[in-house]
PDB file with one MODEL, atoms N, CA, C and O in Angstrom:
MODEL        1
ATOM      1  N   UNK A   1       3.400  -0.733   3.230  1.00  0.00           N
ATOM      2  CA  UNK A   1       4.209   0.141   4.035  1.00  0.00           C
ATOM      3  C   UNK A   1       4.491   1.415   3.242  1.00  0.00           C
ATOM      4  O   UNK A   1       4.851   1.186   2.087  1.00  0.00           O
ATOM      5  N   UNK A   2       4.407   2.832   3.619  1.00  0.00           N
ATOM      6  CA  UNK A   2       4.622   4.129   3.301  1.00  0.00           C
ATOM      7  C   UNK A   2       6.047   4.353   3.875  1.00  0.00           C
ATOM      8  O   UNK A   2       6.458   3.817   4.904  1.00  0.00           O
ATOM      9  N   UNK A   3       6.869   5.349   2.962  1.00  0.00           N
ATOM     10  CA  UNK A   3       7.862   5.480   3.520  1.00  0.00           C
ATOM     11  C   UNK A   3       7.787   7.361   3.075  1.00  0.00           C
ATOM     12  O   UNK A   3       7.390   7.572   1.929  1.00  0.00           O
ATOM     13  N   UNK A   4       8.087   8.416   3.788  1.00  0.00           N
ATOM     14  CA  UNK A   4       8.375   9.567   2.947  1.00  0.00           C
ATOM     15  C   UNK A   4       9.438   9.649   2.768  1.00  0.00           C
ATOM     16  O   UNK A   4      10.158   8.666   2.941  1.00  0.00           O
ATOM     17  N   UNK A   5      10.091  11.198   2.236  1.00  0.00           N
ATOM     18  CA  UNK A   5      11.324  11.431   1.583  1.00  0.00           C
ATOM     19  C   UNK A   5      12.242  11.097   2.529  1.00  0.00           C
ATOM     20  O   UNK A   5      13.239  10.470   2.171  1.00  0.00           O
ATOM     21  N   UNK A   6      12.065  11.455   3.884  1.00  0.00           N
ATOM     22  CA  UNK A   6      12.752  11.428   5.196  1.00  0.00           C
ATOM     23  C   UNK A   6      13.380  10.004   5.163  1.00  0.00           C
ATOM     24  O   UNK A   6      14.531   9.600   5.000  1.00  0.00           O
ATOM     25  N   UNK A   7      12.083   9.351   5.398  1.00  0.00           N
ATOM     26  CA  UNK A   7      12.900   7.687   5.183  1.00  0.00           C
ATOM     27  C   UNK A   7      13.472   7.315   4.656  1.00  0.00           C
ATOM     28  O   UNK A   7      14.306   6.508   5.066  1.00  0.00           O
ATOM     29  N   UNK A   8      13.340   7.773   3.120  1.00  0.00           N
ATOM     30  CA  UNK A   8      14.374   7.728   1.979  1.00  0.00           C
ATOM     31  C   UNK A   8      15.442   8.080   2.020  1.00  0.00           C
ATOM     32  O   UNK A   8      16.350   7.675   1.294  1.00  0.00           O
ATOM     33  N   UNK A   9      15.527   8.973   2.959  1.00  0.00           N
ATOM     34  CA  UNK A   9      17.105   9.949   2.828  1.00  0.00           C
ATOM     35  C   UNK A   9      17.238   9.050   3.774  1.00  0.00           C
ATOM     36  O   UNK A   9      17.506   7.999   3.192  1.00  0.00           O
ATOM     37  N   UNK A  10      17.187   8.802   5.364  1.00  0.00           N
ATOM     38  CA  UNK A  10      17.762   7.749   5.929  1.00  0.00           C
ATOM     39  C   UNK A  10      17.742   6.747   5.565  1.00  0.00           C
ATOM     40  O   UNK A  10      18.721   6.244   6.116  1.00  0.00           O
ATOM     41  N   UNK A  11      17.052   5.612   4.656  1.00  0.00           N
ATOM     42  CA  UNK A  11      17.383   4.734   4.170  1.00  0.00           C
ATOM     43  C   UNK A  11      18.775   4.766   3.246  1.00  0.00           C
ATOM     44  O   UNK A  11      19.679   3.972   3.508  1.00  0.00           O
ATOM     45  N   UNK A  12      18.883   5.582   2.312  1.00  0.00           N
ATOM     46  CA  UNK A  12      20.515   6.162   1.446  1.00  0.00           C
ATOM     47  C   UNK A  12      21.226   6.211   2.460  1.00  0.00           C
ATOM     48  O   UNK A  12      22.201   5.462   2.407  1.00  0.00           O
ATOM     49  N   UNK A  13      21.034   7.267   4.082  1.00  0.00           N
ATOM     50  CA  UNK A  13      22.271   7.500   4.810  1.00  0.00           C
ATOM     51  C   UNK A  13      22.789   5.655   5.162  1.00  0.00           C
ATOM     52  O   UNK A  13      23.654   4.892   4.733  1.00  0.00           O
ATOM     53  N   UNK A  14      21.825   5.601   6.039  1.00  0.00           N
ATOM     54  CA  UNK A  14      22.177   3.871   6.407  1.00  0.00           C
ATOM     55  C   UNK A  14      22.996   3.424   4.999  1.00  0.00           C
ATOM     56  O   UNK A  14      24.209   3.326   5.184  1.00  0.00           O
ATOM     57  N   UNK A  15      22.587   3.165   3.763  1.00  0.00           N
ATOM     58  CA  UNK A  15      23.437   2.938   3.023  1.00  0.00           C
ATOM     59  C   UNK A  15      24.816   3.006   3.191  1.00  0.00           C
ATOM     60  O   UNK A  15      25.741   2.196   3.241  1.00  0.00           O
ATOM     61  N   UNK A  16      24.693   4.089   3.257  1.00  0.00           N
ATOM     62  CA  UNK A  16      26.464   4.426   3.368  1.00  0.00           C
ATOM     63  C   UNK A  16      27.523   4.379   4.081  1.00  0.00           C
ATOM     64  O   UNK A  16      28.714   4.588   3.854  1.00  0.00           O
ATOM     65  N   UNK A  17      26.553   3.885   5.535  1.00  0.00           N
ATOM     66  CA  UNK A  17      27.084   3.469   6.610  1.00  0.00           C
ATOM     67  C   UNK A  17      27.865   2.025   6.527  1.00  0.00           C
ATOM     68  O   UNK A  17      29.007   1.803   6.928  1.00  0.00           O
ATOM     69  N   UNK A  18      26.805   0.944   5.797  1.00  0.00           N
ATOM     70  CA  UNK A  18      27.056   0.326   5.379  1.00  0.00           C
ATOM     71  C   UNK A  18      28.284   0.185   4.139  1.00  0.00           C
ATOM     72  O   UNK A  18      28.983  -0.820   4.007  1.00  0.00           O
ATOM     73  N   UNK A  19      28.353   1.089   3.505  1.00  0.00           N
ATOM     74  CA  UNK A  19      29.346   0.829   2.372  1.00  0.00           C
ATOM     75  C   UNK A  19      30.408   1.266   2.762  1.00  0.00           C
ATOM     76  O   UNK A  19      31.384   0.772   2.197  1.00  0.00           O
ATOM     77  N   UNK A  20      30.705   2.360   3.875  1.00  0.00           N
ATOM     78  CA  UNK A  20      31.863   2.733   4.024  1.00  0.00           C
ATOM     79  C   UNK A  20      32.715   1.747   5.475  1.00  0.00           C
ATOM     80  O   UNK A  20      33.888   1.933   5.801  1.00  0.00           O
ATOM     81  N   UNK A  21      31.720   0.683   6.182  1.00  0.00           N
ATOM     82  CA  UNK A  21      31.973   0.196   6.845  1.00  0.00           C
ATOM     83  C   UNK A  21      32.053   0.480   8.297  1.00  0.00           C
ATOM     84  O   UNK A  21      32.537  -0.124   9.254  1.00  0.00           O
ATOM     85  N   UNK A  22      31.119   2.126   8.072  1.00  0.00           N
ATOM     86  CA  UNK A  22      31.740   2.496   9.477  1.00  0.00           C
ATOM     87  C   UNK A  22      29.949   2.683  10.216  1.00  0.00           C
ATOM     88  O   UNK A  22      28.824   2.590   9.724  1.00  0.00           O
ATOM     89  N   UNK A  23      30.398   2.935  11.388  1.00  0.00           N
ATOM     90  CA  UNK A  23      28.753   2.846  12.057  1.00  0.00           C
ATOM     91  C   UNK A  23      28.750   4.312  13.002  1.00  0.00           C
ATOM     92  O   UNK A  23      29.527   4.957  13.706  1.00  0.00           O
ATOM     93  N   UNK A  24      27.656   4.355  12.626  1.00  0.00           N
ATOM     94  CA  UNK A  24      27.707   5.518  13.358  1.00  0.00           C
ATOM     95  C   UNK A  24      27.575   6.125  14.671  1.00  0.00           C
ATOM     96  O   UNK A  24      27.726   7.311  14.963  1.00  0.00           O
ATOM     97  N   UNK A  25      27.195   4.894  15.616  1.00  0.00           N
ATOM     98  CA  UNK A  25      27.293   5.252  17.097  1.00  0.00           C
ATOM     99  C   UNK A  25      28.509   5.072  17.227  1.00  0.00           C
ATOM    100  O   UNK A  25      28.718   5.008  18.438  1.00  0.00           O
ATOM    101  N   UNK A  26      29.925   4.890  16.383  1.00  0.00           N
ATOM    102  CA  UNK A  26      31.029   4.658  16.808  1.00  0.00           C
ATOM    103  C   UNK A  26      31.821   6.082  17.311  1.00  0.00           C
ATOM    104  O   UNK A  26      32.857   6.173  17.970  1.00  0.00           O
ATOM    105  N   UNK A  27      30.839   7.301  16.686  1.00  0.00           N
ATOM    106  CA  UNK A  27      31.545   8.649  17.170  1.00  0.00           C
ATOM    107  C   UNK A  27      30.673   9.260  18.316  1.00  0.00           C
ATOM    108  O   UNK A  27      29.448   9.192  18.414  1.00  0.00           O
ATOM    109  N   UNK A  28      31.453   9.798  19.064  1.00  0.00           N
ATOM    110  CA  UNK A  28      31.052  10.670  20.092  1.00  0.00           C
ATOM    111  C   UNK A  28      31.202  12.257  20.128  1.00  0.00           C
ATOM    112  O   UNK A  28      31.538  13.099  20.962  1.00  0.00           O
ATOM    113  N   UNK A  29      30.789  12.238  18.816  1.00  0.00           N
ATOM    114  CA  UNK A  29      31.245  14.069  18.361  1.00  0.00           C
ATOM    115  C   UNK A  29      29.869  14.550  18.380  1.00  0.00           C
ATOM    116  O   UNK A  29      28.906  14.037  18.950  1.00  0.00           O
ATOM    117  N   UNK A  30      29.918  15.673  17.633  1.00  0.00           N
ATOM    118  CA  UNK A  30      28.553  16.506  17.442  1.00  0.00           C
ATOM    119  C   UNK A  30      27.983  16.057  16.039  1.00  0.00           C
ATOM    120  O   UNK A  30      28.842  15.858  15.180  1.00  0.00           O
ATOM    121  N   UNK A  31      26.349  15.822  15.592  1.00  0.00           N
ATOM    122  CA  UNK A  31      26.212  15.857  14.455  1.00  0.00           C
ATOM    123  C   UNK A  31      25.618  17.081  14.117  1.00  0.00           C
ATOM    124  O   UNK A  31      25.324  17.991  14.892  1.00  0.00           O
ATOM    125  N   UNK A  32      25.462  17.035  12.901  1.00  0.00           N
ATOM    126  CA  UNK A  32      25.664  18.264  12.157  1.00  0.00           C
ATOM    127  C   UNK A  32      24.457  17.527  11.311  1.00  0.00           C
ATOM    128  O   UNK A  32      24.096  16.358  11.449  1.00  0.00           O
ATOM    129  N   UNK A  33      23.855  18.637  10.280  1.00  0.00           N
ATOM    130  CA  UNK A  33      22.955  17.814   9.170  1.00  0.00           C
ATOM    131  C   UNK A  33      23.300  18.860   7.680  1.00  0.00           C
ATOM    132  O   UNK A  33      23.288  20.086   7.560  1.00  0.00           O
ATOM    133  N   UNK A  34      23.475  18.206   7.085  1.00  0.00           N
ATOM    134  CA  UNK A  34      23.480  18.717   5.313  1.00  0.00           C
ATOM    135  C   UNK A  34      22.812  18.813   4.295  1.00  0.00           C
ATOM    136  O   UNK A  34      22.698  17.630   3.975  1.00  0.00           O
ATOM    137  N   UNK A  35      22.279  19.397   3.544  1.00  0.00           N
ATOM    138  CA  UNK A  35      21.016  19.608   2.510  1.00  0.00           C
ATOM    139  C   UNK A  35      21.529  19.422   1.087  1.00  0.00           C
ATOM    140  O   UNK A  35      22.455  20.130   0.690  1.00  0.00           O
ATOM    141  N   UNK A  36      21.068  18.660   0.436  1.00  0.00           N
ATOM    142  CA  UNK A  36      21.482  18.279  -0.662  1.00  0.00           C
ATOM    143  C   UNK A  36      19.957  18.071  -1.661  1.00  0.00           C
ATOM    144  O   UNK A  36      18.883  17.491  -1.503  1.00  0.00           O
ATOM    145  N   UNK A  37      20.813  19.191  -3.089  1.00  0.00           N
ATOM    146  CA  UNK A  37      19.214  18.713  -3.823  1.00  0.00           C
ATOM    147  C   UNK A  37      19.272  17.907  -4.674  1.00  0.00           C
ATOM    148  O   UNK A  37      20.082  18.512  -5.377  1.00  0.00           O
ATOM    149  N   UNK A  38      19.043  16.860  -5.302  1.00  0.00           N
ATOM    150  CA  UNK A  38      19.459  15.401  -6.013  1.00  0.00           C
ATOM    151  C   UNK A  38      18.520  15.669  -7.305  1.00  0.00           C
ATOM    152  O   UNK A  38      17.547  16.424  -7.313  1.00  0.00           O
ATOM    153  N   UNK A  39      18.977  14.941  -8.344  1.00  0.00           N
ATOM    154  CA  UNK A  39      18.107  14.722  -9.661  1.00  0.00           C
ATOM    155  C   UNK A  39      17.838  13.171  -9.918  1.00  0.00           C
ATOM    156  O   UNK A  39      17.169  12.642 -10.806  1.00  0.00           O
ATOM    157  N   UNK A  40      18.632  12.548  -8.771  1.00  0.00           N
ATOM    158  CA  UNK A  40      18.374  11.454  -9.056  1.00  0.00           C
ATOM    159  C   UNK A  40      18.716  10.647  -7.776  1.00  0.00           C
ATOM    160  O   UNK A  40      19.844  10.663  -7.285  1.00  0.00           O
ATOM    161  N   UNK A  41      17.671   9.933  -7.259  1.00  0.00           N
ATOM    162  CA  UNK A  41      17.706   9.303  -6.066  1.00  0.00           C
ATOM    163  C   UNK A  41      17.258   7.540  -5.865  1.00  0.00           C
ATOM    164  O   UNK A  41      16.217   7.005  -6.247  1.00  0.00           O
ATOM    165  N   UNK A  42      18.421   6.907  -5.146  1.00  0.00           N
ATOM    166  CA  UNK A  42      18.501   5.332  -5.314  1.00  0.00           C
ATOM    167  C   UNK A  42      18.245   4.890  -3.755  1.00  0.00           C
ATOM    168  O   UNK A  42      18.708   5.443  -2.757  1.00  0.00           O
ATOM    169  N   UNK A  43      17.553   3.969  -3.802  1.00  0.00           N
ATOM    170  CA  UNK A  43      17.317   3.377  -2.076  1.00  0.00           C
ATOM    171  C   UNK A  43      17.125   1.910  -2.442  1.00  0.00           C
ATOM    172  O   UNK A  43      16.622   1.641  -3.532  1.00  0.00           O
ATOM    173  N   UNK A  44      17.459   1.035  -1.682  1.00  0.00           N
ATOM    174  CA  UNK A  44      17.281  -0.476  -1.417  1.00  0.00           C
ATOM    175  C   UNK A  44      15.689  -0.555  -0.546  1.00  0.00           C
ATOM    176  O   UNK A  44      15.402  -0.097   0.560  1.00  0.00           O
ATOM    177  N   UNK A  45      14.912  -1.253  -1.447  1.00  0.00           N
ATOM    178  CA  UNK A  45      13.830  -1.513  -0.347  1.00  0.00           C
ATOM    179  C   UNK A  45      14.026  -3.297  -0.273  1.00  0.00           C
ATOM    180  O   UNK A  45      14.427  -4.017  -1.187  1.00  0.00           O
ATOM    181  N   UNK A  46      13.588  -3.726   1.163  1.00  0.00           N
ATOM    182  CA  UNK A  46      14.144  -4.865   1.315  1.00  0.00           C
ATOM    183  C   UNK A  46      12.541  -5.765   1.025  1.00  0.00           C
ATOM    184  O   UNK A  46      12.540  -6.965   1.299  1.00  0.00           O
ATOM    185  N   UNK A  47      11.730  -5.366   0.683  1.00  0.00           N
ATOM    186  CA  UNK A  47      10.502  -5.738   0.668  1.00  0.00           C
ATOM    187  C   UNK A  47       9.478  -5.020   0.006  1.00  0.00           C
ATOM    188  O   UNK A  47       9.838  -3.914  -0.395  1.00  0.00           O
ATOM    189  N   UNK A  48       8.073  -5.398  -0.267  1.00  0.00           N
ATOM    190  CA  UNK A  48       7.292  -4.922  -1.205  1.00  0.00           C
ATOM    191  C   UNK A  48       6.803  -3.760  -0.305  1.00  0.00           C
ATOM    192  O   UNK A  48       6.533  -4.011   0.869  1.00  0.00           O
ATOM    193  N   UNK A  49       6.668  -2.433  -0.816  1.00  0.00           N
ATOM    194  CA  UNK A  49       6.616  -1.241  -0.412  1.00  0.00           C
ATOM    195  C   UNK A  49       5.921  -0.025  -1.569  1.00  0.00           C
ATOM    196  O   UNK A  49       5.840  -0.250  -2.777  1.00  0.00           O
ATOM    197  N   UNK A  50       5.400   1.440  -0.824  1.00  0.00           N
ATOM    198  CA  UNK A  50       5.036   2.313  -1.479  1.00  0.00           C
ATOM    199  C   UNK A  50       6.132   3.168  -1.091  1.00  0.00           C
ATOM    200  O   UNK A  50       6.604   3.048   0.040  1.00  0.00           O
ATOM    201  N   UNK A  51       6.718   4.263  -2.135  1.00  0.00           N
ATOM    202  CA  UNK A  51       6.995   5.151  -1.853  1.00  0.00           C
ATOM    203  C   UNK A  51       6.500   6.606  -2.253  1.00  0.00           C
ATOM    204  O   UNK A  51       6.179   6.876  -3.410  1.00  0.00           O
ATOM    205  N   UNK A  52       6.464   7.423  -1.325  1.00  0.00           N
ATOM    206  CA  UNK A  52       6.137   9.109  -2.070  1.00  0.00           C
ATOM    207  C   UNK A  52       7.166   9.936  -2.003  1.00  0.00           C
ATOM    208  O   UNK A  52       7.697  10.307  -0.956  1.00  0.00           O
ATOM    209  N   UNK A  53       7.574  10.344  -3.441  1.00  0.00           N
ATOM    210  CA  UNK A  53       8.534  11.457  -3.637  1.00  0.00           C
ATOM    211  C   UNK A  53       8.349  12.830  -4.501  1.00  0.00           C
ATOM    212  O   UNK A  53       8.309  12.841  -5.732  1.00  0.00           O
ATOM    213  N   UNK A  54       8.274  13.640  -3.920  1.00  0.00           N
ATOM    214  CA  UNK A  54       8.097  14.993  -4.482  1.00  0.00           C
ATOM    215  C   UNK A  54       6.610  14.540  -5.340  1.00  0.00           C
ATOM    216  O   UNK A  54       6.556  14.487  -6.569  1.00  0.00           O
ATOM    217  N   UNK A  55       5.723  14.305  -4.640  1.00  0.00           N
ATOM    218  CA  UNK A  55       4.291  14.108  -4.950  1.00  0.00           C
ATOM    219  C   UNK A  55       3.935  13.018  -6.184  1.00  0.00           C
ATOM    220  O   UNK A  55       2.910  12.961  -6.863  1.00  0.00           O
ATOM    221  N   UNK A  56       5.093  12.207  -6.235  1.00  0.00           N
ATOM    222  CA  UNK A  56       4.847  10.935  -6.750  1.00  0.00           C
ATOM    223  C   UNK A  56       5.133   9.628  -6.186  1.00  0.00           C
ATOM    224  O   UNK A  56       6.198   9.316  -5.654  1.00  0.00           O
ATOM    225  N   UNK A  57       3.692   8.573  -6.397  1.00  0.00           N
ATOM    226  CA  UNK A  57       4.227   7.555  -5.640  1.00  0.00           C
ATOM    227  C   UNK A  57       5.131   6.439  -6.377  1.00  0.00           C
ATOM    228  O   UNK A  57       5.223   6.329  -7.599  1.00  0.00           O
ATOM    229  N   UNK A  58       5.695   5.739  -5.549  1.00  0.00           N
ATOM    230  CA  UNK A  58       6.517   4.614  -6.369  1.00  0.00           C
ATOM    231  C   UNK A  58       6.076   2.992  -5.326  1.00  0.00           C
ATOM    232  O   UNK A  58       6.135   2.736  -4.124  1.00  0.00           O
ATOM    233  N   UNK A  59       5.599   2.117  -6.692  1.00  0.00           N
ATOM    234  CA  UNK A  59       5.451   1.099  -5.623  1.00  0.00           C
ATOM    235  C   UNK A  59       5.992   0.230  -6.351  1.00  0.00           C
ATOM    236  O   UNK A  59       5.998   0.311  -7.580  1.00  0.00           O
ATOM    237  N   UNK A  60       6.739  -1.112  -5.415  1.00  0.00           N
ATOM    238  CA  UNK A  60       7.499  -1.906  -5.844  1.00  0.00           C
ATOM    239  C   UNK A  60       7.057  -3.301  -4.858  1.00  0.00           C
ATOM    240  O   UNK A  60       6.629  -3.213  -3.707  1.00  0.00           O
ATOM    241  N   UNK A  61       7.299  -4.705  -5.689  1.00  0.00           N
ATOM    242  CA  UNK A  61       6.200  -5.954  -5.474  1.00  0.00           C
ATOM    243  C   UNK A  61       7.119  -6.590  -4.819  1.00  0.00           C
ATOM    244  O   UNK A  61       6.746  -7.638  -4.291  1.00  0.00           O
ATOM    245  N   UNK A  62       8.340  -6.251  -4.669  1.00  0.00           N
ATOM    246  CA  UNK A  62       9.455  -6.967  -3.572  1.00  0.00           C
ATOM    247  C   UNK A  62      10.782  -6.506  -3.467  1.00  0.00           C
ATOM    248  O   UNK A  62      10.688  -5.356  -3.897  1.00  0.00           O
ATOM    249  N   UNK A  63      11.828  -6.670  -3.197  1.00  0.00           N
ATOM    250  CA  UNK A  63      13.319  -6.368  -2.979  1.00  0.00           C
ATOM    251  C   UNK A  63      13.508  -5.957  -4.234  1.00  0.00           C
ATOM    252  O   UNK A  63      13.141  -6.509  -5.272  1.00  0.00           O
ATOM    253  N   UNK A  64      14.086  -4.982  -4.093  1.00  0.00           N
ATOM    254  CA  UNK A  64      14.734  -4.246  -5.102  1.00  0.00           C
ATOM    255  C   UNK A  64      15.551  -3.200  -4.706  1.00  0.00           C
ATOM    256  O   UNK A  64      15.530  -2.663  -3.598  1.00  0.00           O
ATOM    257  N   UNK A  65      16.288  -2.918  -5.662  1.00  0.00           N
ATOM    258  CA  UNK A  65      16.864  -1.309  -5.488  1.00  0.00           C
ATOM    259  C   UNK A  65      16.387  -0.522  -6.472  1.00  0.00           C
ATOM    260  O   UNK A  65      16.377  -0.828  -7.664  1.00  0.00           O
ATOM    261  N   UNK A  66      15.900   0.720  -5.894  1.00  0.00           N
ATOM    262  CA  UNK A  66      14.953   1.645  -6.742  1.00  0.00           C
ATOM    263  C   UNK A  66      15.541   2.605  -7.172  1.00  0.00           C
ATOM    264  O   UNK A  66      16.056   3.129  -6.184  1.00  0.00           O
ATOM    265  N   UNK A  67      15.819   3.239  -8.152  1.00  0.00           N
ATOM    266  CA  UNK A  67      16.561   4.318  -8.560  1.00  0.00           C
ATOM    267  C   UNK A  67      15.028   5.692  -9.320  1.00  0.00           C
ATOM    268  O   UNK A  67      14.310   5.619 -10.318  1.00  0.00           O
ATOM    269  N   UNK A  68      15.151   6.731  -8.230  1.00  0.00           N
ATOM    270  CA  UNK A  68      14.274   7.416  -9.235  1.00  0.00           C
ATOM    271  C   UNK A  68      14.610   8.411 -10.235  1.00  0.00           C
ATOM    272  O   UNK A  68      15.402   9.139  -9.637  1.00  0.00           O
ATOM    273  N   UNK A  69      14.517   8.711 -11.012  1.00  0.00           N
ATOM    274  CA  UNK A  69      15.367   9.855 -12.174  1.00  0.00           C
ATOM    275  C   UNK A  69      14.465  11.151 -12.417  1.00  0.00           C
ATOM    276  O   UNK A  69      15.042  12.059 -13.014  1.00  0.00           O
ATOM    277  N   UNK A  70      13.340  11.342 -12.102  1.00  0.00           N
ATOM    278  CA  UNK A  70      12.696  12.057 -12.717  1.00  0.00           C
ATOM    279  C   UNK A  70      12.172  13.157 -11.356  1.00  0.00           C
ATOM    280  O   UNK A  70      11.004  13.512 -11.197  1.00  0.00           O
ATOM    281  N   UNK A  71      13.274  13.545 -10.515  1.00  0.00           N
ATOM    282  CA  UNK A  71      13.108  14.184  -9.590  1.00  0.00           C
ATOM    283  C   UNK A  71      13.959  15.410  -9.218  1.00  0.00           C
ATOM    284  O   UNK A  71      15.075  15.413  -9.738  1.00  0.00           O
ATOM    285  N   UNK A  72      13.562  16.790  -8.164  1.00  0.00           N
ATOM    286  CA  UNK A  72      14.214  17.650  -7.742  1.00  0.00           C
ATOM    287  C   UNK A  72      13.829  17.003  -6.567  1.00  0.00           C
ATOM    288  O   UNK A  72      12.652  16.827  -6.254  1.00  0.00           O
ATOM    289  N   UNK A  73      15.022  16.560  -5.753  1.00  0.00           N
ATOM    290  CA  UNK A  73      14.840  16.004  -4.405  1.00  0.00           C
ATOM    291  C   UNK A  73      15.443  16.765  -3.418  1.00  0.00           C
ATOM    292  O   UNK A  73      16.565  17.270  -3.409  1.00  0.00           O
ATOM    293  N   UNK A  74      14.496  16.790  -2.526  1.00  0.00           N
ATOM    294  CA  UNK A  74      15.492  17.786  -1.509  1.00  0.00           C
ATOM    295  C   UNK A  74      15.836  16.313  -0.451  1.00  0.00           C
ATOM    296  O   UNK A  74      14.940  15.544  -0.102  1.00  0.00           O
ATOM    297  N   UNK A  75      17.530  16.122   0.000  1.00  0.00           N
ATOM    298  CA  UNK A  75      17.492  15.026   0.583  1.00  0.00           C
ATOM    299  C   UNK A  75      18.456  15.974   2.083  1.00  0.00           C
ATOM    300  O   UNK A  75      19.343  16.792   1.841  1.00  0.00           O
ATOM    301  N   UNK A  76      18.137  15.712   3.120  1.00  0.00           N
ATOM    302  CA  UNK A  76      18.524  15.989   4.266  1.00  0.00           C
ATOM    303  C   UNK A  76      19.075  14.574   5.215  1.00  0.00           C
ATOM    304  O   UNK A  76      18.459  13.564   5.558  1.00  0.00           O
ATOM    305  N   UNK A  77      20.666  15.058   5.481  1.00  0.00           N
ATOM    306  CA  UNK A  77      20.815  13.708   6.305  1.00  0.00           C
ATOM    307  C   UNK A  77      22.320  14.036   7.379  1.00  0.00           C
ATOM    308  O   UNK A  77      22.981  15.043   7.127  1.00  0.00           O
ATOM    309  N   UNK A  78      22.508  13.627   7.890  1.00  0.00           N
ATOM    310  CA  UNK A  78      23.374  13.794   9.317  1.00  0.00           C
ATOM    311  C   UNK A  78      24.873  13.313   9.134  1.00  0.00           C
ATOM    312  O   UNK A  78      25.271  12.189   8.829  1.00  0.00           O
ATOM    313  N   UNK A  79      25.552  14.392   9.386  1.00  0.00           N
ATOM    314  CA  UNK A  79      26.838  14.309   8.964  1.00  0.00           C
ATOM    315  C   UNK A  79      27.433  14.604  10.555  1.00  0.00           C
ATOM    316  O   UNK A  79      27.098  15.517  11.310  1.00  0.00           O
ATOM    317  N   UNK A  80      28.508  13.424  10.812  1.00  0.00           N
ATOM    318  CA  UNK A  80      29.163  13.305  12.468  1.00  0.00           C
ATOM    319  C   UNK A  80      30.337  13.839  12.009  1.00  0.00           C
ATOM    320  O   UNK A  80      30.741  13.878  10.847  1.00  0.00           O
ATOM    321  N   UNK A  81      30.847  14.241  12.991  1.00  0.00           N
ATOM    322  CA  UNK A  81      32.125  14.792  13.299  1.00  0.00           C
ATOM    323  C   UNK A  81      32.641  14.145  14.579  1.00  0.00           C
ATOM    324  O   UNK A  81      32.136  14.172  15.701  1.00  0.00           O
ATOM    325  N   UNK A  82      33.891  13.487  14.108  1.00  0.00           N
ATOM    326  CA  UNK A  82      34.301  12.385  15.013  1.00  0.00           C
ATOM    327  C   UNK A  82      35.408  13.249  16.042  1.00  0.00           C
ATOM    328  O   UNK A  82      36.202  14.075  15.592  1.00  0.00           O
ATOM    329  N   UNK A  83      35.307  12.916  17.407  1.00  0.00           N
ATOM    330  CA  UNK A  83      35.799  13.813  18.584  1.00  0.00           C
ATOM    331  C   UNK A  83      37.359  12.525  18.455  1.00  0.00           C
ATOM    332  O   UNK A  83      37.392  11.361  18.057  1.00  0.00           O
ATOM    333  N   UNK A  84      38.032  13.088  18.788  1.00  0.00           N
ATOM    334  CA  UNK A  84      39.039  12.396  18.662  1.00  0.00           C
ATOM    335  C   UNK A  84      39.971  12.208  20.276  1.00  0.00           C
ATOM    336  O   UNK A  84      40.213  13.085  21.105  1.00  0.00           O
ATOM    337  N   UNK A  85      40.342  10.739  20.299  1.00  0.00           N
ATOM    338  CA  UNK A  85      40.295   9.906  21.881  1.00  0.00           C
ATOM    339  C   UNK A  85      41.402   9.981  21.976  1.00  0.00           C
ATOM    340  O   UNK A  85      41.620   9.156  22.862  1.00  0.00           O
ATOM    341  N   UNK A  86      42.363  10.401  21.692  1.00  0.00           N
ATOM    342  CA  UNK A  86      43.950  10.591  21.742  1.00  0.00           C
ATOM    343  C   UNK A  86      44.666  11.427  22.763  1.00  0.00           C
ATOM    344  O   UNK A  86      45.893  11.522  22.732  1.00  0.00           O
TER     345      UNK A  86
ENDMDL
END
């Protein structure tokens, strides 16, 4: 399985969805998206996988969490703004 940077950055967003507990079809606001350039980028792959980042690949033989260090990452990902029901 190939994943690009894209996936990567949504794989991290999902992350965080997860860590902060909150989900994200729970807002009915506008999203918005944010650009962020990283030196160092971490993703959970749940299975044996390739990845390509900034023209290097990374492949891994099963579950892991991958941390890459040796990168200028451009990571793009979707920031909600919650409409408020009050």
């Amino acid at each position: 399985m190939r994943f690009s940077t894209a996936a990567v950055a949504a794989a991290a967003f999902a992350s965080g969805v997860v860590a902060t507990g909150e989900d994200e079809s729970s807002y009915s606001g506008s999203v918005a998206y944010t650009t962020e350039i990283v030196t160092h980028l971490t993703t959970y792959c749940p299975e044996s996988t390739s990845l390509t980042v900034g023209g290097s690949t990374y492949t891994v033989s099963e579950a892991t969490t991958l941390t890459i260090s040796d990168c200028s990452c451009t990571v793009t990902k979707p920031v909600t703004t919650p409409v408020s029901t009050s």
